[in-house]
N, C-alpha and C positions, 0 to 999 in steps of 0.2 A: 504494500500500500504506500500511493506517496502523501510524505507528510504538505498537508497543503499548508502550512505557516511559509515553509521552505520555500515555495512556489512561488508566495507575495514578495519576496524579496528581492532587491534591486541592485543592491550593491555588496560586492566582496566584505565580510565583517572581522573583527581581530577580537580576541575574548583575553583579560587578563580578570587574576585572583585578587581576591581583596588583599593577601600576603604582598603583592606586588608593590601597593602604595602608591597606585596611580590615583591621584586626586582632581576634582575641578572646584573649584569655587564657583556660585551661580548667584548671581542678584534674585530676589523672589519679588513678583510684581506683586499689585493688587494689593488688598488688607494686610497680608502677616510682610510686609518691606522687611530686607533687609537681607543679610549675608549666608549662607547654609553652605558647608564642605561637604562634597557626597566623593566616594568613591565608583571609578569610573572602570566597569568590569567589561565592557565592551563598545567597540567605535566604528561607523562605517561613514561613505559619505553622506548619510541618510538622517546619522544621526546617534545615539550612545546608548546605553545601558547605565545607569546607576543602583549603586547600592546605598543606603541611608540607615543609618540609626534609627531603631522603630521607634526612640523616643523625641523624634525629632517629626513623624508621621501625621501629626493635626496641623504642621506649618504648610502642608500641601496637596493640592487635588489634584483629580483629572482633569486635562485641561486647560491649568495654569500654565503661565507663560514662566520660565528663567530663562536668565542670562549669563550665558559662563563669561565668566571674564578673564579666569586663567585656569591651565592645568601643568598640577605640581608632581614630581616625581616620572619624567618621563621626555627624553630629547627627541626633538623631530617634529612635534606638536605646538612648538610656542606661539606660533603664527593664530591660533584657535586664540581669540581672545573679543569678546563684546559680543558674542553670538547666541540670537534670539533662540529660544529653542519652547517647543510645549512637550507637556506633558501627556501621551498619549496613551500608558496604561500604569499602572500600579497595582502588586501583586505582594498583599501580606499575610504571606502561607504561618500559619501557626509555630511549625518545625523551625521555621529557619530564623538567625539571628537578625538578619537585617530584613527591611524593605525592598523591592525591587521598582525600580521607574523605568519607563519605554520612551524616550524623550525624541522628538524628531528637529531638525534645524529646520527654521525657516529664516529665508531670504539669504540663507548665507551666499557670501560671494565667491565665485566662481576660484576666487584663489586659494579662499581656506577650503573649500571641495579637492581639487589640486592639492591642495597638501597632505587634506586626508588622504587619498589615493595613493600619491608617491609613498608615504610613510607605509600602508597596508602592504604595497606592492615589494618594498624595500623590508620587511615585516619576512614575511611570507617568503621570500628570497634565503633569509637568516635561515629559516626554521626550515631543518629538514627539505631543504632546494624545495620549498615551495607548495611542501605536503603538511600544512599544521593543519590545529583544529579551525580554521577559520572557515565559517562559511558564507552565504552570499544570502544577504540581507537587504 
């Protein structure tokens, strides 16, 4: 059977572990303003994967709009900076420690897409010439 999630996706994706300490910083619009650090377990040009502190889980919905402004722990990526992004699904399974968000970019410019791509491609190249876990999202 194919997995149809697989199917919807658009662009080549990179998956790192929370142990990793790949971080972004996101401005949070609307009522709760202000600064939130999520860890960033997956990236494509579409858009990222975060993981969050469940105690940090009433600062934010489905829907809401962040803005990353930078991400920490991680060369190749600095160019990511002031990028509007929403939040398109949130998943708080019982079992697990963290949060999960599905966050998509909008309006990003065509050069920070370009830079996600080369980084994935240059990624992807390191690991096993080419054969990691990444898939296409």
């Amino acid at each position: 059977m194919v997995d149809e999630k697989q199917e919807k996706r658009n662009f080549q994706r990179i998956f790192f572990s929370i142990e990793d300490g790949i971080k972004g910083t996101f401005f949070l619009s609307g009522l709760q303003k202000g600064l939130l650090t999520a860890h960033i377990i997956n990236i494509s040009e579409g858009g990222f994967g975060l993981a969050l502190s469940k105690d940090k889980k009433d600062r934010i919905d489905k829907g809401d709009y962040v803005i990353l402004t930078h991400i920490m722990g991680i060369q190749g990526l600095e160019s990511l900076a002031n990028v509007k992004t929403e939040i398109k699904w949130i998943l708080d399974n019982p079992s697990l420690e963290f949060i999960a968000l599905g966050c998509e970019f909008l309006d990003a410019p065509e050069s920070q897409r370009d830079a996600i791509r080369i980084f994935i491609d240059s990624w992807h190249r390191k690991t096993i010439g080419g054969n990691s876990e990444g898939e296409h999202s």
